[in-house]
C-alpha positions as CSV (number, residue, x, y, z in Angstrom):
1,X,32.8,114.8,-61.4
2,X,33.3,116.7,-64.7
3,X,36.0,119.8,-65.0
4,X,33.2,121.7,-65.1
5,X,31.1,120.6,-61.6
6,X,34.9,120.6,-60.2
7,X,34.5,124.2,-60.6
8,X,31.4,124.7,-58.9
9,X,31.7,122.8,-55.9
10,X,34.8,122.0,-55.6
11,X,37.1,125.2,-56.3
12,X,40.7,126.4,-55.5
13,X,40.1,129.6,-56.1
14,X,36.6,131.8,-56.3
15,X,35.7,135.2,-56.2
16,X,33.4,137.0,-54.5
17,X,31.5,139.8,-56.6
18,X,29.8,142.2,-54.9
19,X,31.4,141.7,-51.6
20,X,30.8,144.3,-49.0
21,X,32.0,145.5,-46.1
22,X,28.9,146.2,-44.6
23,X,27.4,143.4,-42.4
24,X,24.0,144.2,-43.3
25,X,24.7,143.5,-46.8
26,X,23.9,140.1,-48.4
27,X,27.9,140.1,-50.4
28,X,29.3,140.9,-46.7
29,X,26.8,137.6,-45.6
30,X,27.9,135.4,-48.2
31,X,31.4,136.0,-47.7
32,X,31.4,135.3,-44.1
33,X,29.7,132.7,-44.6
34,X,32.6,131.5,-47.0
35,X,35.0,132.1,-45.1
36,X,33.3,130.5,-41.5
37,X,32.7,127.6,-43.4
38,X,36.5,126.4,-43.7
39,X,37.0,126.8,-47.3
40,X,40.6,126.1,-47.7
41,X,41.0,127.7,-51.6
42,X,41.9,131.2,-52.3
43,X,38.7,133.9,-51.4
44,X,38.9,137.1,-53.7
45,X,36.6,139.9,-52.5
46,X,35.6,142.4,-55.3
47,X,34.8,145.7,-54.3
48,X,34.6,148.8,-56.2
49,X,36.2,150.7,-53.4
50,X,38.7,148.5,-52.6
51,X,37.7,148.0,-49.6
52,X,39.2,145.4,-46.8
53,X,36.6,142.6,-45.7
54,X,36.9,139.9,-43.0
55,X,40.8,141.0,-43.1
56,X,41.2,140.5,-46.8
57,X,42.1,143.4,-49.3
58,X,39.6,143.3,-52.1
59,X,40.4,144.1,-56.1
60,X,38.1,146.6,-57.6
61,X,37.0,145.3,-60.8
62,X,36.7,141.8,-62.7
63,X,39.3,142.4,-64.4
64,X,41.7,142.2,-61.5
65,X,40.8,138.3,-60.6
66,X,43.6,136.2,-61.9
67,X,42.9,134.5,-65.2
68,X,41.9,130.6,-64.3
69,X,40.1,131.4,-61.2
70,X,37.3,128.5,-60.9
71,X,34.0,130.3,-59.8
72,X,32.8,133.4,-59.2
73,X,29.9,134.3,-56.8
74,X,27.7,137.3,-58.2
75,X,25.8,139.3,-55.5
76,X,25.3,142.5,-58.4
77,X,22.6,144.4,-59.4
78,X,20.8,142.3,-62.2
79,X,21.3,144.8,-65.2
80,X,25.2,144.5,-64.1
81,X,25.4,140.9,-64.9
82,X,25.4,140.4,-68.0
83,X,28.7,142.3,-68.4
84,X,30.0,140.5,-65.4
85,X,29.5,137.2,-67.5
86,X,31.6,138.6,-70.1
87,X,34.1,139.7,-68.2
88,X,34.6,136.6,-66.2
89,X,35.0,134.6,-69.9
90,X,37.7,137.0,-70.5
91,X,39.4,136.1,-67.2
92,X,38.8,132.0,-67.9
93,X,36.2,131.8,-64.9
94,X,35.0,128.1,-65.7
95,X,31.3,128.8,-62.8
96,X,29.3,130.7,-61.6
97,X,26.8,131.2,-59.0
98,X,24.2,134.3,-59.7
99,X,22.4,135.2,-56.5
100,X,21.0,138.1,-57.8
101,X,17.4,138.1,-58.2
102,X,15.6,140.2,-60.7
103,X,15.5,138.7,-63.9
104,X,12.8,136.4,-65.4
105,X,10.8,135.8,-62.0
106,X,10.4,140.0,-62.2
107,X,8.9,140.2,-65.4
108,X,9.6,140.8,-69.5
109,X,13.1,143.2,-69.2
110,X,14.4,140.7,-66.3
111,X,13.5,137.7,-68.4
112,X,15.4,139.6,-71.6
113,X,18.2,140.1,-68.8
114,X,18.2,136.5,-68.3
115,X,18.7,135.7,-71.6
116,X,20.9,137.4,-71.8
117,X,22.9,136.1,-68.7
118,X,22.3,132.4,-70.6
119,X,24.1,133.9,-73.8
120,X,26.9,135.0,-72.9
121,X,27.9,132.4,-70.5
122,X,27.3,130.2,-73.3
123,X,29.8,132.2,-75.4
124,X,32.6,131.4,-72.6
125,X,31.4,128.2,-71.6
126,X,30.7,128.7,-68.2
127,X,28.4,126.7,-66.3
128,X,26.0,129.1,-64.7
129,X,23.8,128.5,-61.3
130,X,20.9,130.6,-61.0
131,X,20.1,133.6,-61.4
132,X,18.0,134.5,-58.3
133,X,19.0,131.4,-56.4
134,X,19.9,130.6,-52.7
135,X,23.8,129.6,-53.7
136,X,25.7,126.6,-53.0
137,X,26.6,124.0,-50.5
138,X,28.9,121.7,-50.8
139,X,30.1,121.1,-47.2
140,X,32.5,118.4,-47.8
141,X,34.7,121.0,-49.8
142,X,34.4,123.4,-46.8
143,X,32.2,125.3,-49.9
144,X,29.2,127.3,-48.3
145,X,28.6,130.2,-50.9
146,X,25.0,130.7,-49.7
147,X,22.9,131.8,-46.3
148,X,22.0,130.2,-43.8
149,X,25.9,129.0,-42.7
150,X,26.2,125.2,-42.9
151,X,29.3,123.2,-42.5
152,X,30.2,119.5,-42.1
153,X,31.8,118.7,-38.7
154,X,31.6,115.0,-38.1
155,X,32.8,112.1,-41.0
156,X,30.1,109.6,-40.4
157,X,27.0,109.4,-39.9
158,X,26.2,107.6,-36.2
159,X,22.8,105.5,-37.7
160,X,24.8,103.8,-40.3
161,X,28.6,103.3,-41.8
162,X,29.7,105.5,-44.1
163,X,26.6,107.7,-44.3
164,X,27.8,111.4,-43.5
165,X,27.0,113.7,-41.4
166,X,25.9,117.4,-41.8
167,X,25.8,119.7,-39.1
168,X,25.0,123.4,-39.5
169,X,23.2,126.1,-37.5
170,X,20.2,124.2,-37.4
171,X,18.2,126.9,-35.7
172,X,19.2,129.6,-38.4
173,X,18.1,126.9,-41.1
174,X,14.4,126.4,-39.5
175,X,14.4,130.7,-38.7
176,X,15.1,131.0,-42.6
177,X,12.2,128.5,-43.2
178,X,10.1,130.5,-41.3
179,X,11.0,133.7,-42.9
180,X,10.3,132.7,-46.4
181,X,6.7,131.0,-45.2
182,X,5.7,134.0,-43.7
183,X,6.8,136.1,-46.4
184,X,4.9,133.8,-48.9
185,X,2.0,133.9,-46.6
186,X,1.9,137.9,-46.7
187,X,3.3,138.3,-50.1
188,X,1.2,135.7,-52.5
189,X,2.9,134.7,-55.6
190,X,3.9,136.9,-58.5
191,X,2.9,135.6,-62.2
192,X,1.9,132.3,-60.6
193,X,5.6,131.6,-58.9
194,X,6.1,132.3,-55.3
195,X,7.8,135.6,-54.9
196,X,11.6,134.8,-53.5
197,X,12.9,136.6,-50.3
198,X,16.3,136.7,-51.5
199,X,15.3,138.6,-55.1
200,X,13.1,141.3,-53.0
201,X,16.2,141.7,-51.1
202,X,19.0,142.0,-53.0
203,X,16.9,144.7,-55.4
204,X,16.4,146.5,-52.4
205,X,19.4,146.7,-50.5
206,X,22.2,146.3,-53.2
């Protein structure tokens, strides 16, 4: 695995921007969701309040993180993520993961947001996931920096040596499935590309 996938899914250390407190919130979601799925690095909330989550006393800016810290998690408004990127160069973030939806999949200023985004992660060399994605799983790192939970509780696989096994919260998983059917059913598509649950939300409720 390169230095650079190492960051991604397999961190020490990874911050959390745009966590919340509020449970309602998708940065209070995907940090539960980080911490319930046993990852064993070092979990950095930032909040711009400061605010304790799950037990764990947030920093208030990017500029707080300690410098080296391997991935970031942005759940931001779009137009703030750009700077973000830029900041977490400055820190020596080496990934990222960009939940936020809003950029090209939303039309000419998100796709020049986008562009953006690409830019100046190319500047610092960070490898970038998304934006407007679902997240990460990497359960064999304890790493689940996305929604539905899912974690890894059994080695091996009983059908076959050496094939593993991933458990999760199955019926979450298929109520998700359902969700974004149903949304695509009532929604349509936007531009030709199926409108994303996760975009619609975070633009809404950030």
């Amino acid at each position: 695995m390169t230095d650079s996938l190492q960051a991604l899914f397999k961190p020490d250390r990874l911050a959390v921007i745009g966590a919340s407190a509020k449970p309602e919130k998708m940065g209070f979601q995907i940090f539960k969701n980080i911490l319930d799925a046993g990852f064993g690095g070092q979990v950095i909330p930032v909040n711009p309040k400061g605010e304790t989550i799950l037990g764990i006393p947030s920093v208030k800016s990017v500029d707080e993180i300690p410098s080296g810290t391997d991935l970031a998690v942005l759940i931001i408004p779009a137009p703030s993520v750009p700077g973000a990127i830029l900041q977490l160069g400055e820190r020596k973030v080496r990934a990222a993961i960009v939940i936020t939806g809003g950029f090209a999949e939303s039309g000419p200023d998100g796709a020049r947001l986008q562009e953006e985004v690409a830019a100046n992660a190319s500047r610092w060399g960070i490898r970038v996931v998304g934006p407007n994605c679902q997240g990460v799983n990497y359960p064999y790192h304890g790493l689940c920096a996305s929604w539905p939970l899912i974690t890894r509780n059994h080695p091996v696989h009983r059908g076959g040596e050496g094939r593993p096994e991933i458990f999760g919260r199955r019926q979450e998983v298929r109520e998700a499935h359902r969700d974004l059917q149903g949304r695509t059913d009532r929604e349509g598509t936007q531009g030709g590309r199926v409108a994303h649950p996760v975009a619609r939300r975070e633009r809404r409720d950030l």
